[in-house]
N, C-alpha and C positions, 0 to 999 in steps of 0.2 A: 258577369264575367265567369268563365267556365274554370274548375279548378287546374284543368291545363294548360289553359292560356296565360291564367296568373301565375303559374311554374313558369311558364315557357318564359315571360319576361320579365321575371323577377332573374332568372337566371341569363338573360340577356343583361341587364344591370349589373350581375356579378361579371360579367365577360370583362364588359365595361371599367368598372371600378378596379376587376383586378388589372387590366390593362395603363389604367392611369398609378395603380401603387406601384408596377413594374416600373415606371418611367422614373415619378421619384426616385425609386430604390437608387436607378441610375444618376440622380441628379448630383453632381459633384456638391456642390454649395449647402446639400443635405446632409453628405455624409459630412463633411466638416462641422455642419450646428450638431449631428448626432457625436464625435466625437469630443467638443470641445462640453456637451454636456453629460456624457459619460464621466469624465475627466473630474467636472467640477463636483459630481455628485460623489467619485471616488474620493476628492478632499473634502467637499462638506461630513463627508462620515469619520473620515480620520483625525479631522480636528472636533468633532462633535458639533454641527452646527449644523440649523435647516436654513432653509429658502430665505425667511424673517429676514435669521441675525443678517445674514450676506448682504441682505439690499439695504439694512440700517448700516450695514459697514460704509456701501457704495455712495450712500446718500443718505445722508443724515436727517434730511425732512421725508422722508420714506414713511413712516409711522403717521405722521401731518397729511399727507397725501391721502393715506390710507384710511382716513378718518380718524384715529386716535385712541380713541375711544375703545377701540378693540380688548377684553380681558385676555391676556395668553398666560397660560402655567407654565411656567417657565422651566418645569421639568422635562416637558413630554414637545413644547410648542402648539398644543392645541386649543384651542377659543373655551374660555369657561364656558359654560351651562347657561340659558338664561334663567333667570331668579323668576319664578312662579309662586302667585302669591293664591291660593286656593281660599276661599268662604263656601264653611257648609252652612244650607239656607235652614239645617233643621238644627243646630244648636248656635250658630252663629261665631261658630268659632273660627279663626284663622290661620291658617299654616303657610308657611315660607320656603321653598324646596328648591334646592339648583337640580334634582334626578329623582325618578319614578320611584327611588327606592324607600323613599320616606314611610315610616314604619306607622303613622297614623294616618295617612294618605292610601298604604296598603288596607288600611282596617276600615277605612270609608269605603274604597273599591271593594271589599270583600260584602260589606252590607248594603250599598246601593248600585253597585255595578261601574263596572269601568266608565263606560260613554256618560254615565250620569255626574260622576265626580268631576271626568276632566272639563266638562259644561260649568265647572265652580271655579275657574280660574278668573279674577278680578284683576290682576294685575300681572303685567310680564316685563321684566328690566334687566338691563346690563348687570 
């Protein structure tokens, strides 16, 4: 396929698509979910609350559903880190780290290389 023909109907697809976001735009039943979720996202911010709290308010097996098991910080609403358990195979020691930032993990990466250390993860857990 010739470089102009793949212009030519990649920009027939853009015709396309934008022709179908025009219609939505028009679709009434659209703009009412875009304004009822405007709205909700204007209270979630002024009572400080995300998406989470809302549907644990709605339904209280929401959390059950979702599997459960989920870690959230409950500062920010973001999923902890998974727990990475690293074994270096030339002293045999072990390190425990929820982030790359780990200050003996940095000093294995500096003497055997990036790709080589994270190849030393033995274990990954909630």
């Amino acid at each position: 396929m010739s470089v102009l023909s793949n212009y030519m109907e990649k920009e027939k697809l853009l015709k396309q698509l934008q022709e179908e976001l025009q219609a939505l735009e028009n679709n009434k039943e659209l703009k009412q979910e875009l304004e009822f979720k405007d709205a909700l996202t204007r209270l979630m911010t002024e009572y400080g609350k995300v998406s989470r709290d809302v549907c644990e308010m709605l339904d209280h097996s929401y959390t059950a559903q979702k599997g459960g098991k989920k870690a959230i910080n409950k500062d920010d609403g973001r999923k902890k880190r998974t727990l990475k358990v690293y074994k270096n195979p030339h002293t045999g020691e072990f390190v425990e780290t929820r982030g790359g930032n780990n200050k003996k993990i940095q000093e294995w990466k500096a003497e055997h290389g990036n790709e080589e250390v994270v190849g030393w993860v033995v274990e990954e857990r909630e």
